[in-house]
C-alpha positions, 0 to 999 in steps of 0.5 A: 527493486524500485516500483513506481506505482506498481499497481497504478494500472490494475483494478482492485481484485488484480491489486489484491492478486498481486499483494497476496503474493508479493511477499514471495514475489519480493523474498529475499530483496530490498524494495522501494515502492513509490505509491499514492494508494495506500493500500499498497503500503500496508505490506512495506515494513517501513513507510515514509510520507512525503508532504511538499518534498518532506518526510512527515511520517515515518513508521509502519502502517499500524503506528501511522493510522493511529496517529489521527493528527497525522498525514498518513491517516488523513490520506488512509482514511480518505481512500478508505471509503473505496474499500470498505466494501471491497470482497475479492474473487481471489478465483480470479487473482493474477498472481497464485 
């Protein structure tokens, strides 16, 4: 499966809805996500960063937001702050 942006078009409770389930969702498949949230990386094995058409990183999220020189963790911790106080109503999650 390829997803482009999966997500782009969802509020953040949707997006949640869906990534609770994705694993189920995706049993069993090979799936390439392309995304510019980052919170939607945190459920992929594997993670590349492309910076000017190059893999700059690659690795799972964990290793990569430890690396405070990396790009991964630049971009993580940018788009952090929208999340921070983020509380889903999982009562209303599209997925489940």
């Amino acid at each position: 499966m390829v997803l482009d942006e999966p997500t782009a078009a969802l509020d953040p409770y949707a997006e949640y809805g869906i990534y609770q389930n994705f694993s189920e969702i995706t049993e069993s498949k090979t799936l390439i996500s392309i995304s510019h949230r980052l919170s939607s990386s945190r459920m992929c094995d594997r993670i590349l960063v492309l910076d000017e058409g190059r893999v700059a990183q690659e690795g799972a999220h964990e290793e990569l937001v430890k690396d405070l020189d990396g790009k991964y963790y630049a971009l993580w911790n940018a788009q952090a702050q929208y999340y921070d106080n983020f509380e889903p109503n999982t009562s209303n999650s599209i997925v489940g």
